[in-house]
PyMOL commands that place a pseudoatom at each C-alpha (Angstrom):
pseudoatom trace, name=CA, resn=UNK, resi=1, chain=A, elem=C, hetatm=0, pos=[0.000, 0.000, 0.000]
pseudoatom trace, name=CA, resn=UNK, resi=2, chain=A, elem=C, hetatm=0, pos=[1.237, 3.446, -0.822]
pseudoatom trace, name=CA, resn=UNK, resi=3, chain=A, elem=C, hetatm=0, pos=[1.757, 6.320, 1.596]
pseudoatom trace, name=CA, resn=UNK, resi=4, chain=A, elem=C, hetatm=0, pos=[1.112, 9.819, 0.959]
pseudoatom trace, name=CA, resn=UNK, resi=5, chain=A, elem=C, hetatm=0, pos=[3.794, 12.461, 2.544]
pseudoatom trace, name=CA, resn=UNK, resi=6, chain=A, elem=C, hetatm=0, pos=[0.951, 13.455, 4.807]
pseudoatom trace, name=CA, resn=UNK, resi=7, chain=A, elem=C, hetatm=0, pos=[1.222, 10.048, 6.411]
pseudoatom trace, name=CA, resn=UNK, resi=8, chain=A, elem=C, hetatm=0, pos=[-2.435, 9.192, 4.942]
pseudoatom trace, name=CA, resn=UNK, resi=9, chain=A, elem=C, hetatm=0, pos=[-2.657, 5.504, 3.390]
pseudoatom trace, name=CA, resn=UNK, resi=10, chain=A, elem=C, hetatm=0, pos=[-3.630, 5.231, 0.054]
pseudoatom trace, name=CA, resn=UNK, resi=11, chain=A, elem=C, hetatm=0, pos=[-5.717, 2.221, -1.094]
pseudoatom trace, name=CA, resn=UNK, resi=12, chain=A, elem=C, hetatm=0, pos=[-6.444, 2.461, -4.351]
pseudoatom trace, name=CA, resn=UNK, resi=13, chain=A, elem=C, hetatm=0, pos=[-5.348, 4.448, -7.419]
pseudoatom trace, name=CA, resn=UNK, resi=14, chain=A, elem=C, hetatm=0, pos=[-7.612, 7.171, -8.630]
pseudoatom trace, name=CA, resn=UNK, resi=15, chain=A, elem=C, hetatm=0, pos=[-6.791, 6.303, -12.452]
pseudoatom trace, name=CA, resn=UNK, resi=16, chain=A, elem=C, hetatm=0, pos=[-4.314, 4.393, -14.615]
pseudoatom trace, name=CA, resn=UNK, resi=17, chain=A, elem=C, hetatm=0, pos=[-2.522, 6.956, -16.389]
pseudoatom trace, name=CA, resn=UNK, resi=18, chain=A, elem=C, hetatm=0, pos=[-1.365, 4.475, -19.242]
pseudoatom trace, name=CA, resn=UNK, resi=19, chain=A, elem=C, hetatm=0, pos=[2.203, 3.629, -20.663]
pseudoatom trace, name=CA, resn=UNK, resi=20, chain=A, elem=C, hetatm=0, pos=[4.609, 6.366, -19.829]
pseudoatom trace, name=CA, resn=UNK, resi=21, chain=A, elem=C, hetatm=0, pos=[8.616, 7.081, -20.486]
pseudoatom trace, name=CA, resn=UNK, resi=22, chain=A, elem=C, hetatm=0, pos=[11.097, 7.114, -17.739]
pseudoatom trace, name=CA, resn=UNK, resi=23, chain=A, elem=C, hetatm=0, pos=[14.488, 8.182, -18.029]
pseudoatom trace, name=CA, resn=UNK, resi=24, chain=A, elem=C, hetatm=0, pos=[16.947, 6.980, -15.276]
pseudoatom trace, name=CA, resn=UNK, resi=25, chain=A, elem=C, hetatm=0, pos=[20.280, 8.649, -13.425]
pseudoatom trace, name=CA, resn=UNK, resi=26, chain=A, elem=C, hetatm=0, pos=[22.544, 6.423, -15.521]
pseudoatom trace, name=CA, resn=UNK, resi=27, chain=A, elem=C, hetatm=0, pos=[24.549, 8.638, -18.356]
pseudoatom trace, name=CA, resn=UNK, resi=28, chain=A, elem=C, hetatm=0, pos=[23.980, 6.085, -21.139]
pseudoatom trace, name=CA, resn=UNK, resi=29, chain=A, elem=C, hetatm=0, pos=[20.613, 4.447, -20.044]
pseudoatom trace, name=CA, resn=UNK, resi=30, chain=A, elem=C, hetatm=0, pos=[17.621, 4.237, -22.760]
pseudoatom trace, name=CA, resn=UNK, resi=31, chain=A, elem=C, hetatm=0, pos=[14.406, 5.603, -21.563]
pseudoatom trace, name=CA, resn=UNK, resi=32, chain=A, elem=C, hetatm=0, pos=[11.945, 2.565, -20.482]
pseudoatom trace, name=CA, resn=UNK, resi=33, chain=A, elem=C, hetatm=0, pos=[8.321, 2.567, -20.635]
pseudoatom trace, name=CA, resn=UNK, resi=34, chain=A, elem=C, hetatm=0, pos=[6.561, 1.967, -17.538]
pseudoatom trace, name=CA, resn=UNK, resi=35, chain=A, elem=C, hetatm=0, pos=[2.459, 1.309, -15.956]
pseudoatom trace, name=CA, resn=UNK, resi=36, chain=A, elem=C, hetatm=0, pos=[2.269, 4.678, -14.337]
pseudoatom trace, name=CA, resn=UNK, resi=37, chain=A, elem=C, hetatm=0, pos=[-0.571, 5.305, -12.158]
pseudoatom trace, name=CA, resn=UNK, resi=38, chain=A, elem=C, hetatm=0, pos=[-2.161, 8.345, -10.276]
pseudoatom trace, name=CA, resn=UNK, resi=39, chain=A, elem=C, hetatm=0, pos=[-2.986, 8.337, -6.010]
pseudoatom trace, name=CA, resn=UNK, resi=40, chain=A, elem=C, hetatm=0, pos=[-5.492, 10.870, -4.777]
pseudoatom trace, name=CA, resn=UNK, resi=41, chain=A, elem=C, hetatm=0, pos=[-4.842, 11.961, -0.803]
pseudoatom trace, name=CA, resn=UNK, resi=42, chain=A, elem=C, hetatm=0, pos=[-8.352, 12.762, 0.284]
pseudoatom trace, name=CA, resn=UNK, resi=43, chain=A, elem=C, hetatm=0, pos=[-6.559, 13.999, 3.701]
pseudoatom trace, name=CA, resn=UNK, resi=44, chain=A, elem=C, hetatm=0, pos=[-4.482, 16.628, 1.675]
pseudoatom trace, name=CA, resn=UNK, resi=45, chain=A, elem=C, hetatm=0, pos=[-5.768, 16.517, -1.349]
pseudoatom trace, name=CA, resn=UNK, resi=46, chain=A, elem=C, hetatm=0, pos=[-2.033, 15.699, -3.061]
pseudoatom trace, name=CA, resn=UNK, resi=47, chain=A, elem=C, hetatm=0, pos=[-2.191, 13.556, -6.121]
pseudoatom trace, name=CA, resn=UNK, resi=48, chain=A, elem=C, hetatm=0, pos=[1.189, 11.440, -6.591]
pseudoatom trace, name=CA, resn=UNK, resi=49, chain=A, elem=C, hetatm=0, pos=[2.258, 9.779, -9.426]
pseudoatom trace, name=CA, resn=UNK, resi=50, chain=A, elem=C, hetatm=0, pos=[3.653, 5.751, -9.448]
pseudoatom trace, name=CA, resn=UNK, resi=51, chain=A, elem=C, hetatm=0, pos=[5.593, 3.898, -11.908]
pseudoatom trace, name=CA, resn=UNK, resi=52, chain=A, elem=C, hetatm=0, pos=[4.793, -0.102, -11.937]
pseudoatom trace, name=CA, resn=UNK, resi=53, chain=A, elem=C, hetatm=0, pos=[8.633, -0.929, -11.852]
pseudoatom trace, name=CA, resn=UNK, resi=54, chain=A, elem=C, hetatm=0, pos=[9.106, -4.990, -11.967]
pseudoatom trace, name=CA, resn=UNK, resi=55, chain=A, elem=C, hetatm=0, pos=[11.008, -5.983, -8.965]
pseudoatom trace, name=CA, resn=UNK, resi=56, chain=A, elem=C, hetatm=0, pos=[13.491, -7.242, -11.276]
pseudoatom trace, name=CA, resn=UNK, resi=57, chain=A, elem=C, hetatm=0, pos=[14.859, -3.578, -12.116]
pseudoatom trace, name=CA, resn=UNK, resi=58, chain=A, elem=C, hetatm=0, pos=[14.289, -2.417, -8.743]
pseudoatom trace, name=CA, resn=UNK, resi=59, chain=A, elem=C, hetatm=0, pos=[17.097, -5.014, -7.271]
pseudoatom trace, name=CA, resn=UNK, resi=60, chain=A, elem=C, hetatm=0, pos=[19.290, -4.050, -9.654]
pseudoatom trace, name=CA, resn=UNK, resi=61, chain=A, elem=C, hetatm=0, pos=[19.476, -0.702, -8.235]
pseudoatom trace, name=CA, resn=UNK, resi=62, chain=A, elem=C, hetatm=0, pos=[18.659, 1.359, -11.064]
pseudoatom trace, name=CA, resn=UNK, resi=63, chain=A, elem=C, hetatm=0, pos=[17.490, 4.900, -10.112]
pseudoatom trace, name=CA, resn=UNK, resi=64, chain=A, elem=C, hetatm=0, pos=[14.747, 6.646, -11.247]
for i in range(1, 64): cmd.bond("trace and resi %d" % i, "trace and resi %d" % (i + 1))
show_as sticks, trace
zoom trace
């Protein structure tokens, strides 16, 4: 479960946003295309945006 910044949980994603391009850190990296979604705090009213990174690329320590 997400968290917003507020400390509010958020449960559910307010809408998919689709396929979208993500650059990382790395000087020579292609851009990869990623699930993004949009979270809705309805404590402060922040939406956040998440990427659906496989756990794959997240242990190999790629940044974002």
């Amino acid at each position: 479960m997400k968290q917003c910044e507020c400390g509010t949980a958020l449960k559910e994603a307010m809408f998919n946003m689709g396929i979208s391009t993500l650059t990382t850190k790395e000087k020579y990296a292609m851009p990869k295309n990623y699930q993004m979604d949009a979270w809705f705090c309805p404590n402060c009213g922040k939406v956040q945006f998440y990427a659906r990174i496989p756990e794959s690329e997240k242990q190999k320590g790629n940044q974002l």
